[in-house]
N, C-alpha and C positions, 0 to 999 in steps of 0.2 A: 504494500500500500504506500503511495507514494504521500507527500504532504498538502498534495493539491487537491480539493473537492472537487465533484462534477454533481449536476444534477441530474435526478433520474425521475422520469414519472413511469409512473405503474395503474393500471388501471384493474379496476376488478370483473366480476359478474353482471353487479350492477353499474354498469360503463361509469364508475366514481374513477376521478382520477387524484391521487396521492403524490406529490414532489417531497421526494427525500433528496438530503446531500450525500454522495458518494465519496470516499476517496479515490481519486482515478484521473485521468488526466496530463495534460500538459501545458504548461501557462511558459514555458520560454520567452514568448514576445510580449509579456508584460511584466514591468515593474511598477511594485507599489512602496510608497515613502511618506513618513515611517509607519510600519508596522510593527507591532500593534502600532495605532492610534487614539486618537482622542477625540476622533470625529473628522478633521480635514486630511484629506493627504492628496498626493499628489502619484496620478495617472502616466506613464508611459509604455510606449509599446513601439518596440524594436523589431524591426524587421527588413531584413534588402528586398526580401520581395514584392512585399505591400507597398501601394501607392493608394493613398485615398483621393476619391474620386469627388469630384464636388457635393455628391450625397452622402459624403462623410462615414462614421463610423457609427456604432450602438452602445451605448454601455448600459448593464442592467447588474445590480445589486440583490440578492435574493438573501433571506433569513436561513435558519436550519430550519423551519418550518416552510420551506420553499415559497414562499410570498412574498413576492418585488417589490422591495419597500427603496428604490431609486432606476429609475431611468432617465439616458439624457442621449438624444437622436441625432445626425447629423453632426458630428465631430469632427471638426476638418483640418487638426493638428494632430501630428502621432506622438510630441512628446511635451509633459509640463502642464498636460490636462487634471487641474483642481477638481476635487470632489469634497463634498460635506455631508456625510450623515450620523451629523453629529443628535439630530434629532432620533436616531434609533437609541433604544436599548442597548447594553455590553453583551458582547459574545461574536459569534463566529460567522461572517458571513461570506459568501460567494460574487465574486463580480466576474463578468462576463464582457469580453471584447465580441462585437458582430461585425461582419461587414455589411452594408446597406443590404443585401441579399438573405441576411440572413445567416452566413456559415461564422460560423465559430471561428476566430482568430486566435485566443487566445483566454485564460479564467487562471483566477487565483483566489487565493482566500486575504480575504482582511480580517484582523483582531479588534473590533473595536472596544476597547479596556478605557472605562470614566473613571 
């Protein structure tokens, strides 16, 4: 198990669907600072391949109860992108790099510690 979460939904019989966090994954093209935190930190995401496109990137923040408690669309810098959620609760949560399409670029975990 590696130290980076991923999310996993599961569905049951009765079509419910459940997000849990997984250990699994690969977050290489993103760095977060500093972690733990205290609410703000700051986003980058390293890459030679990637080129964002004037529809920018995705980033979504999810709880270990799987519920997106930040997203923010169209991101059109890959390094030195500010985040604040300093409004959550302490503990453990999951951010998520997309590209406009959708694919996974890159997830890491954040420690948020008050």
């Amino acid at each position: 198990c590696s130290s980076d979460l991923e999310m996993e939904q599961k569905h049951d019989d009765n079509n419910n669907t459940a997000s849990m966090l997984c250990c699994d994954g690969n977050a290489a093209d993103v760095s977060l600072y500093p972690n733990p935190t205290h609410g703000v930190f700051t986003m980058e995401v390293k890459s030679e391949k990637l080129t964002v496109k004037s529809d920018g990137l995705q980033v979504e923040i999810y709880n270990v109860l799987g519920e997106k408690v930040y997203s923010h669309y169209q991101i059109t810098k890959l390094s030195n992108y500010q985040i604040d959620i300093s409004n959550q609760p302490s503990g453990i949560y999951l951010l998520r790099v997309l590209s406009a399409d959708g694919t996974l670029i890159g997830q890491k975990k954040i420690i948020l510690s008050k």
